[in-house]
N, C-alpha and C positions, 0 to 999 in steps of 0.2 A: 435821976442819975442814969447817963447812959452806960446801956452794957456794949458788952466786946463780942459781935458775934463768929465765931469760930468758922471759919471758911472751910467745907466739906472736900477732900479728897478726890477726886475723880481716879477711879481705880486705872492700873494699867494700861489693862485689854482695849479700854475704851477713849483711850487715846487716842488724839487724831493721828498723828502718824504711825500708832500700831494698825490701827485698823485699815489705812492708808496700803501698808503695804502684805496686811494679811489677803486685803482685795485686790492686791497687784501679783501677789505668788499664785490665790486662786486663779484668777484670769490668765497665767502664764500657763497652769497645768491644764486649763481646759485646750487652750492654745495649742500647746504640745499634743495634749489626746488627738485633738481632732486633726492637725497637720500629721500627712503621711510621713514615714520617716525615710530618712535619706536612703536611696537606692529602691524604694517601694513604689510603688503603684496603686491606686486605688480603683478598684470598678466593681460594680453593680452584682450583685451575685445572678438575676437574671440574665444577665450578659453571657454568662458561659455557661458551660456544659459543663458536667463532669463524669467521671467513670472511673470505676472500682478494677485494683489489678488483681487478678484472679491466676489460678495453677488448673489448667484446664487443657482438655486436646485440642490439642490443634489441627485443624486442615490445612495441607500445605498444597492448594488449589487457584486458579487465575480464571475467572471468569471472563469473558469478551465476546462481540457481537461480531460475528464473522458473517462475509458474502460468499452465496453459492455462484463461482463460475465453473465454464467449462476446464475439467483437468489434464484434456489436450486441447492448442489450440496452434494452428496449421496457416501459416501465412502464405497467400496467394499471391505469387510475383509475377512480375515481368520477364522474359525474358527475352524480347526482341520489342526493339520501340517502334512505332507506329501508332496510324489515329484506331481510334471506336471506329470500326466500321456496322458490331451489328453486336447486338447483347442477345443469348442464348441462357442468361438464366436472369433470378431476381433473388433480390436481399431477403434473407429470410429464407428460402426456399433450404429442401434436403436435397444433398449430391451424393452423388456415388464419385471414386477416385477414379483419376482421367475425364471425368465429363467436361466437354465443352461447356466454357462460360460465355466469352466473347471473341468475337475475331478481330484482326487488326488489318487494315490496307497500310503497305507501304513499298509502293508501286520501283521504287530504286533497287531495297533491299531482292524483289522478284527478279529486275533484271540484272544483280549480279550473279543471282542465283543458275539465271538459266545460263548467263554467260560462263558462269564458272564450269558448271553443268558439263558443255560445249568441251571446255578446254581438259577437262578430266575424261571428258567418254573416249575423245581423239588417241589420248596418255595412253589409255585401258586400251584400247584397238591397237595402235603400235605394241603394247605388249602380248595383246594376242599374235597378230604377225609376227612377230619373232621367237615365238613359243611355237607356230608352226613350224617357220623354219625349222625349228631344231628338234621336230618329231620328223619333219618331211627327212633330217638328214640320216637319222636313227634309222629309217626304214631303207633310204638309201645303202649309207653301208651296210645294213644285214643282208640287202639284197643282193651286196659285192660279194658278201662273205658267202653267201649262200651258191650265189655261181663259183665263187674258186671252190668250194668243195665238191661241186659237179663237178668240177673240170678236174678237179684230183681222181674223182674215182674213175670218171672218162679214162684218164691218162692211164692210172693202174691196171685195168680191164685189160689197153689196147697195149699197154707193155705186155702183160701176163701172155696175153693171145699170140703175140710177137715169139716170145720167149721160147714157148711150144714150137712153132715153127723151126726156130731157131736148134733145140734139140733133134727134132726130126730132121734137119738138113735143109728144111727148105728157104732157110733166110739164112744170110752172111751174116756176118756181125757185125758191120756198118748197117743192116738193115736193121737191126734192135737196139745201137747206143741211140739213135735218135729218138727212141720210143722211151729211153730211159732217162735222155737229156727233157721231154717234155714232161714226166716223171714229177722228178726232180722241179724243175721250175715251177709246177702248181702246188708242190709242197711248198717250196720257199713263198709263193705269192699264198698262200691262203694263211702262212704264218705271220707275213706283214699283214694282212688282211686284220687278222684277230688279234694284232699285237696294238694297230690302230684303233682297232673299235674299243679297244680296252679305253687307253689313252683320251682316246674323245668323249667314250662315256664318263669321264671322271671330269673331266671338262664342261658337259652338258650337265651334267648333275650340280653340279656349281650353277650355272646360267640358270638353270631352273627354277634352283634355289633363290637365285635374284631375284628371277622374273616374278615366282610367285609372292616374294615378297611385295616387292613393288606393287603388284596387281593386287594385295590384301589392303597397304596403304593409301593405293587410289580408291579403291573402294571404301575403305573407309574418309575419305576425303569426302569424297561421293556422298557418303552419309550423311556428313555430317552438314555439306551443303545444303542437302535436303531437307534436315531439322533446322535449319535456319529460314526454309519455310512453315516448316510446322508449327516452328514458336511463335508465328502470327495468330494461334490459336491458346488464346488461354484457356486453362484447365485447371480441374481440381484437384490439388495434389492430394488429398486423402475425403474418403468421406464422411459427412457429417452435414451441418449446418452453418449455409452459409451468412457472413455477417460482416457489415462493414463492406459489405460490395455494393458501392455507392457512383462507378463509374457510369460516363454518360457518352449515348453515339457523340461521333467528332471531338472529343474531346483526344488529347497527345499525350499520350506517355511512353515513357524513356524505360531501357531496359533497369532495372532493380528496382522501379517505383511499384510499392506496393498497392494490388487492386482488390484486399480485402482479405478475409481470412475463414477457415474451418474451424469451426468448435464441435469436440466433439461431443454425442448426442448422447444423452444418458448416462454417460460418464462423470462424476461433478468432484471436484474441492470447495475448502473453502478456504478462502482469505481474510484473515484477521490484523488488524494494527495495534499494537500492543505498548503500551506504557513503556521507555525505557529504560526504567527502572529493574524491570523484567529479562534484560538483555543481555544479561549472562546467566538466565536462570533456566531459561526455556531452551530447548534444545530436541533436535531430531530423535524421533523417536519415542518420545513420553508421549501418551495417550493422551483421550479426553474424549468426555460425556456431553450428545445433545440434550438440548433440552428434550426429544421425544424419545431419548436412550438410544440413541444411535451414537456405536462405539465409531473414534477416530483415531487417527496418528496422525501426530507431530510429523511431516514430509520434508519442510525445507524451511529454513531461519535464514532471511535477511537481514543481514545486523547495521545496511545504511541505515540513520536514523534521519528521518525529516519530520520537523513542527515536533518531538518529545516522541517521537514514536517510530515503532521499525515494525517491518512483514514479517507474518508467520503463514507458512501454507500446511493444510491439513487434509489428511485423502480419509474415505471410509471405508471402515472393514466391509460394512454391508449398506451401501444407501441408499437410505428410506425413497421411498416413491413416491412423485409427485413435486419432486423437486425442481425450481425455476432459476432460471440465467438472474441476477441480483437479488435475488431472494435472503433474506438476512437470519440469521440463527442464530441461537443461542450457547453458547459452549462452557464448560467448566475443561480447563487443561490441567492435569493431575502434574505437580510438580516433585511431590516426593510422599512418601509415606505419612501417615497421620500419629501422631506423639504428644504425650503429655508436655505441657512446658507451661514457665512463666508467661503470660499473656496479659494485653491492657486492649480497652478500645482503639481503633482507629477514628479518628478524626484530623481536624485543621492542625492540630502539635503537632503532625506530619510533614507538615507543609514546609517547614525550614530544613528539614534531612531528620530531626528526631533525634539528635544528640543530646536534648535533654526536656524537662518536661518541667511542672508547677504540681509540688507534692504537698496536697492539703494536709494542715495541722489538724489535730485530733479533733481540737474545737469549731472547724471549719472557719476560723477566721480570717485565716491568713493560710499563702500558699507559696510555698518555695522553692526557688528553682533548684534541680538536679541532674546533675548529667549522667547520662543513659545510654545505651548501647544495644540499640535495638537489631534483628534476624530478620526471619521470615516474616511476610504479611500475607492474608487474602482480605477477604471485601471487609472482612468483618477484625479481625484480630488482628496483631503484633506481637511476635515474638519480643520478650525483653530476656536479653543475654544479660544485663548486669544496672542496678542503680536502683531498681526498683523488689520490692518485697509484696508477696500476696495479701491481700489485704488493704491492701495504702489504696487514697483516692488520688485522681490527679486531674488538671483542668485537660481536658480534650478537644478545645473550642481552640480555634488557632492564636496564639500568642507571638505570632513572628514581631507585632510593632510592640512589644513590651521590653524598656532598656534595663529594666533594673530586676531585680532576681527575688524582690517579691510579691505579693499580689495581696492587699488587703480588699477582703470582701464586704462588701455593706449591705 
């Protein structure tokens, strides 16, 4: 007889379409673990850097490589053009001011010189001549005035002597009015006499006045003709050492072309180009430390900027000896006083302006972006005015191509 065998159950679980889709929810969650999620990033934890924000002092300092030049330097011109006729120093060489350099032929500019010369000395001579004239006439009339006052006291004597006569009886009175009419007549001519010389001295005193003027103007005409050969001789306007005097015999140049210049000797600055970043920070007058402790000042801020950067010049309190024309040095420029503050490394997060940073989660797995509002910097630190807390990490390595705002670390 046959039996009935009972056909066995197959529990749940082990259903094919449970188990179907128990392995299709696993496979979805592993899925989802390992795809970043939306707006994240995934990179390497060797790939970046990181650093811890700290509450620490800060130096508020600018490091840079500045060059020693000279901190006067004195350019050597032209001033009347003509060729090289003859070179009286060399490049390199020390001057004293005024020393011949080189002299210049320029055989036209000589003969308007003598011609002008010619026509200015003839000028000068007619004003001499006529400066005579008018002492020759000064000695003339005193000489007039000088004889009517002879002839006055003549007269007076030969009246007075008349007069006597005349008392005694021995002269009529027609013989003494004549003696009185000639009297009379050298009084009135020695009064036109002195009434004239007045009149004409005031007159000459004028012309004099002209003449000398004139004869100051021609002479300096004169002059200055004559410096118009002298500046065939170039000179050193101040001295020192000279450089860049590179000209050569026969060669032409025009008046303002420059034939090199003075540096002066022992004297030094230096010149730094400075990040523009810095370029309303830096300013005349803040100090700053060599590297061999030689103290300086901030002298003079350039604020064009060319290629990211602008000039700073810096004179020495006291400088060091031994120092060379391009010589390169080391400098720390003291920007403001040293103070406690929130601070994080400097690095590449820099690089975009630093408005905000990648702030590691406690577990280091992930890091996320926050905006930050960072101060002061030197080589080493960053001021954080706001966004960040002492203590917190944050990535330092530059994160400019990262679009999404968080960073899973692997």
């Amino acid at each position: 007889m046959d039996r009935v065998i009972a056909r066995k159950t197959v529990p749940w679980w082990r259903r094919r379409p449970v188990v179907i889709a128990v392995l299709l929810a696993i496979g979805a969650v592993l899925v989802w673990r390992l795809l970043p999620a939306a707006g994240s990033t995934d990179i390497a934890a060797a790939n970046i850097e990181t650093g811890e924000v700290t509450r620490a002092a800060f130096d508020d300092y600018l490091p840079v490589r500045a060059t020693v030049t000279p901190r006067i330097t004195t350019l050597v011109g032209v001033l009347s053009g003509g060729q090289v006729e003859k070179l009286l120093a060399q490049d390199g060489q020390m001057v004293s001011a005024g020393q011949p350099l080189a002299t210049l032929a320029n055989p036209q500019l000589k003969l308007d010189v003598l011609t002008r010369e010619a026509q200015i000395a003839s000028q000068l001579g007619g004003v001499a001549s006529e400066g005579l004239g008018i002492e020759r006439n000064k000695l003339d009339r005193a000489g007039q005035v000088a004889q009517a006052e002879y002839d006055l006291i003549k007269a007076r004597r030969d009246l007075g002597i008349r007069r006597q006569l005349h008392d005694q009886g021995f002269l009529s009175d027609a013989g003494v009015k004549s003696f009185e009419e000639e009297a009379a007549y050298q009084e009135k001519r020695l009064a036109q006499l002195r009434s004239g010389r007045a009149t004409e001295a005031r007159i000459t005193a004028t012309q004099s006045a002209r003449l000398n003027d004139t004869q100051v103007r021609l002479s300096g005409n004169l002059s200055a003709v004559r410096a118009g050969l002298e500046a065939l001789t170039i000179r050193a306007p101040a001295g020192g050492r000279l450089t860049n005097f590179i000209i050569q015999p026969g060669q032409t140049l025009k008046p303002g072309d420059p034939a090199g210049q003075v540096d002066s000797e022992g004297s030094w600055k230096l010149v730094a180009q400075v990040d523009e970043y810095y370029l309303g920070r830096v300013a005349p007058g803040q100090t700053a430390t060599g590297s061999d402790g030689a103290r300086l000042t901030v002298s003079k801020v350039l604020p064009a900027v060319k290629d990211g950067r602008f000039q700073v010049e810096l004179t020495f309190d006291k400088a060091p000896a031994g120092l060379n024309r391009g010589q390169t040095v080391d400098i720390r420029i003291t920007l403001g006083a040293a103070s406690r503050a929130v601070v994080a490394p400097v690095g590449g997060w820099l690089e975009a302006g630093g408005a905000s940073a990648f702030v590691l989660d406690p577990d280091g797995a992930h890091a996320r972006r926050r905006a930050v509002r960072i101060g002061r910097r030197n080589p080493e630190q960053v001021e954080i005015l706001s966004g960040l807390n002492p203590g917190e990490r944050i990535v330092i390595s530059n994160t400019a191509s990262v679009k999404g705002d968080i960073l899973n670390i692997r």
